[in-house]
C-alpha positions in Angstrom: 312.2 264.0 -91.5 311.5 266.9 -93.7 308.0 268.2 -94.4 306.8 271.1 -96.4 307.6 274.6 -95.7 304.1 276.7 -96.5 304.1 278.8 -99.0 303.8 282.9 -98.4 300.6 283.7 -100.4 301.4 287.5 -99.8 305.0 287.3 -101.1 303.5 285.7 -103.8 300.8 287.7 -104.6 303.3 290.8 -104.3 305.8 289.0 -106.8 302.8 288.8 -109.1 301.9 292.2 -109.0 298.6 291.1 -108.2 296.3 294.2 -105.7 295.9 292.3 -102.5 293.0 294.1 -100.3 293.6 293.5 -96.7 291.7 294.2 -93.4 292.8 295.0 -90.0 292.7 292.9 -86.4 293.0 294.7 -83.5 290.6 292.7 -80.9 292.3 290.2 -79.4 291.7 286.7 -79.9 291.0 283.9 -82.4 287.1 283.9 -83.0 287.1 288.1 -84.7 291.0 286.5 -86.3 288.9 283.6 -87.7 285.7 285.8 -88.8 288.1 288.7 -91.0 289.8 285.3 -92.8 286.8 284.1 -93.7 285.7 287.3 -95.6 287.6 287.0 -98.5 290.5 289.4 -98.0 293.9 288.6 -99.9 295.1 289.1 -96.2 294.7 289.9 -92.3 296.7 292.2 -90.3 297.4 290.6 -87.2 298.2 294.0 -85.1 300.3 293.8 -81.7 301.3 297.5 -81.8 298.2 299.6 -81.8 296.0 297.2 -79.4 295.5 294.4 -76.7 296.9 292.1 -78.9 299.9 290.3 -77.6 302.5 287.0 -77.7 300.2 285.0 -76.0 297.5 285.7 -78.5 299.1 285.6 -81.1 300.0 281.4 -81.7 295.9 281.1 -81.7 295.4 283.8 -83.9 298.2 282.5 -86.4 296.1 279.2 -86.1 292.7 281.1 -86.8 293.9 282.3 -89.9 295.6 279.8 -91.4 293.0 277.3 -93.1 291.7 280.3 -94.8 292.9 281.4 -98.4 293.8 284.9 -96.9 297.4 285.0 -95.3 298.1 286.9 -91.9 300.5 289.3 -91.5 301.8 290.2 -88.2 302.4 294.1 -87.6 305.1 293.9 -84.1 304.6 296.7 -81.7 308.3 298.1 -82.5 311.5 297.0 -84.1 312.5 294.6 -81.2 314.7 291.5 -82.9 313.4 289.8 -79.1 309.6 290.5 -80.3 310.4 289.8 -84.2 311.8 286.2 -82.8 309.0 285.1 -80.8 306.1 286.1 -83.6 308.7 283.9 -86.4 308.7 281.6 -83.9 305.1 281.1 -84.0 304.9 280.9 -87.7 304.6 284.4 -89.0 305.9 284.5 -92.6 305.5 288.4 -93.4 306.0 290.9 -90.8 305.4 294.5 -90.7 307.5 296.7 -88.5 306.4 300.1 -87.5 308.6 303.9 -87.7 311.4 302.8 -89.8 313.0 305.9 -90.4 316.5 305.2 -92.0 318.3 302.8 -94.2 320.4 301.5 -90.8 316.7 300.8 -88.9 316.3 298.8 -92.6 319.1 297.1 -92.0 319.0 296.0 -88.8 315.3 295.0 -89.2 316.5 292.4 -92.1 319.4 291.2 -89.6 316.3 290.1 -87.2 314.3 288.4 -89.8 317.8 286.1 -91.3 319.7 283.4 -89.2 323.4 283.7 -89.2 325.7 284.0 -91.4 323.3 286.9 -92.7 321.6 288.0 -90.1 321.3 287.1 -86.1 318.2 285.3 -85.6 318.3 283.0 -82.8 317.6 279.0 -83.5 314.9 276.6 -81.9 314.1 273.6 -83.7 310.9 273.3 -82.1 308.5 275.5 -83.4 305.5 276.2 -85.3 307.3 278.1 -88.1 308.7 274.2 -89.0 305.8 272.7 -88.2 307.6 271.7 -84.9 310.6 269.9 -86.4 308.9 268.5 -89.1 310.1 271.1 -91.7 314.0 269.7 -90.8 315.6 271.9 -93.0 314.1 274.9 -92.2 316.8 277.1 -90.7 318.3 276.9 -94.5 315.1 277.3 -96.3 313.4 280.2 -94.4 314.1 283.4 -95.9 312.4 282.1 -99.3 309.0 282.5 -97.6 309.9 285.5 -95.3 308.5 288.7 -96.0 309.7 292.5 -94.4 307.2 294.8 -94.8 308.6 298.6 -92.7 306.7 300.7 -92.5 307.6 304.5 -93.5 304.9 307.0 -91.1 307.5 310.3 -90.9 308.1 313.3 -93.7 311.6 312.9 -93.2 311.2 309.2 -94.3 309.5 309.6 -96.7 312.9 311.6 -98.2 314.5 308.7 -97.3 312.3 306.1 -99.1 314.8 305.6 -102.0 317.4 304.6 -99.2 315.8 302.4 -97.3 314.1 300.8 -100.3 317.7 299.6 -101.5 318.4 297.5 -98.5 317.9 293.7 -99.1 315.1 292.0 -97.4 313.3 294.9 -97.4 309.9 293.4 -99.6 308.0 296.1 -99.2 307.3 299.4 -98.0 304.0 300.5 -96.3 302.6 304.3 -95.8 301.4 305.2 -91.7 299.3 308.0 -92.6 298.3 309.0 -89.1 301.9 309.5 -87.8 303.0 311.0 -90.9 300.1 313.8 -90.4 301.4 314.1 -86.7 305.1 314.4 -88.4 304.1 317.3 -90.3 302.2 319.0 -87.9 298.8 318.0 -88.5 297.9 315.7 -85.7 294.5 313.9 -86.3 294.5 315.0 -89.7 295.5 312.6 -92.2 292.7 313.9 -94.8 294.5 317.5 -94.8 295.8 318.1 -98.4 299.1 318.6 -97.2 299.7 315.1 -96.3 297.4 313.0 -99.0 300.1 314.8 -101.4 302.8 313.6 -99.0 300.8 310.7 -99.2 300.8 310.4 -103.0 304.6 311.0 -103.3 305.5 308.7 -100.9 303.3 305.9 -102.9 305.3 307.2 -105.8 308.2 306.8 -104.8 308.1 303.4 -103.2 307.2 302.3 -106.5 310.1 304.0 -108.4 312.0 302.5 -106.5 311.0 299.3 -106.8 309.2 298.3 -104.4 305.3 297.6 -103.4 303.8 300.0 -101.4 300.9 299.3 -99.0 298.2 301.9 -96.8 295.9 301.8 -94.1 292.4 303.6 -94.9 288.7 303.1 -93.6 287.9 305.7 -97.0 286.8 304.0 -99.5 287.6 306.7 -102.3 290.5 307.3 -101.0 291.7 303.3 -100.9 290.8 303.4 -104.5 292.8 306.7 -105.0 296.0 305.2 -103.5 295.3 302.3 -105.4 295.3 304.4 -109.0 298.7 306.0 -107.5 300.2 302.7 -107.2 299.8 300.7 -104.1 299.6 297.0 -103.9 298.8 295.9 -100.9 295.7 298.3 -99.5 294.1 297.3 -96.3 290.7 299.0 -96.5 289.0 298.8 -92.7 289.8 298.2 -89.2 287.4 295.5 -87.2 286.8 297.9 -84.6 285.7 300.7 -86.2 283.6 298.3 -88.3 282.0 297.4 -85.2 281.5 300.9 -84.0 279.6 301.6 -87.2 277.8 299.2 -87.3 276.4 299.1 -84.0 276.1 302.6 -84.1 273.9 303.1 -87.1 272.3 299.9 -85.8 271.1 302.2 -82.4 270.0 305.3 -84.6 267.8 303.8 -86.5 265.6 303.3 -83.6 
């Protein structure tokens, strides 16, 4: 039996050079997963590094998002092959892996997302990512709707953005501007001139090199800065902080 493999809306969307404005998940569970995909964003960062968020979560979360036009990407809390199988497993088409600071990290990354002969993936037949058997060819048709997003967050990566950009199955490149300040000295300061300019050449060189480049920002004149430089795929808020804000202001005003 062979049913239909989904389409990757954010591969996609990237290969049309389309902007795709995304929004961040950090509370765990499917109901705030479910409430972000229903907001209109091209897609929804499903985060298991910087929050509760974890494998047991995650299959319901996937689930959440998926009716919804907005596709979920799934941000693993390190560069694991172990945690990169399990979130496939459950269906993830376009993963994001944190601190890759070299073209071998690139390419071992790729090795994890590829089953043998090109990369080391381990096999299950049942699982959501083919719709538990039902996608019976899926080991061979896989990689067309995988997508690698690393993610570059150290000034000494950033020098090495041309490098790792060359490696094959890397789609895309995205820019951790909170480490990166930390990198250069500048903990807790990811506004300081010194690294929006790191910032900006970074952006500009993902895209030299061919590549889309993606950021994180809860500013919106700077998401539409980063935007002008170059980047594609711009996530522009974090649920959290949307609901500190909100319930914040909310008290003041009385």
């Amino acid at each position: 039996m062979t049913g239909a493999l989904p389409e990757n809306g954010f591969k996609r969307g990237l290969a049309e050079g389309r902007q795709l404005l995304g929004i961040w998940n950090t509370i765990p569970g499917p109901v705030v997963a479910e409430l972000l995909a229903t907001a209109g964003y091209d897609w929804v960062l499903l985060d298991t590094e910087h929050s509760l968020t974890d494998i047991p979560d995650l299959m319901g979360m996937l689930q959440a998002v998926a009716p919804y036009p907005g596709s979920a990407v799934v941000r693993v809390a390190g560069q694991d092959p172990v945690l990169m199988k399990r979130v496939l497993d459950m269906g993830a088409q376009t993963v994001m892996v944190p601190y890759v600071q070299s073209a071998e990290e690139a390419r071992a990354i790729v090795g994890a997302m590829r089953y043998a002969p090109r990369g080391f993936r381990g096999v299950s037949g049942m699982t959501r990512a083919s719709r538990f058997g039902a996608v019976g060819d899926y080991v061979a048709r896989a990689e067309a709707e995988l997508c690698l997003i690393v993610q570059v967050e150290t000034a000494e990566a950033v020098g090495r953005i041309g490098e790792i950009a060359a490696i094959d199955g890397v789609d895309a490149i995205f820019i951790g501007p909170s480490d990166l300040a930390a990198s250069m000295g500048l903990p807790g300061q990811a506004g300081h001139p010194q690294v929006v300019a790191m910032i900006e050449r970074a952006v500009k060189a993902i895209v030299a090199a061919g590549k889309p480049a993606g950021i994180l920002t809860g500013d919106p004149a700077f998401a539409r800065q980063c935007i002008g430089w170059g980047t594609r795929f711009t996530a522009v808020g974090i649920d959290m902080s949307i609901l500190a804000a909100g319930v914040r202001a909310l008290r003041a005003q009385f």
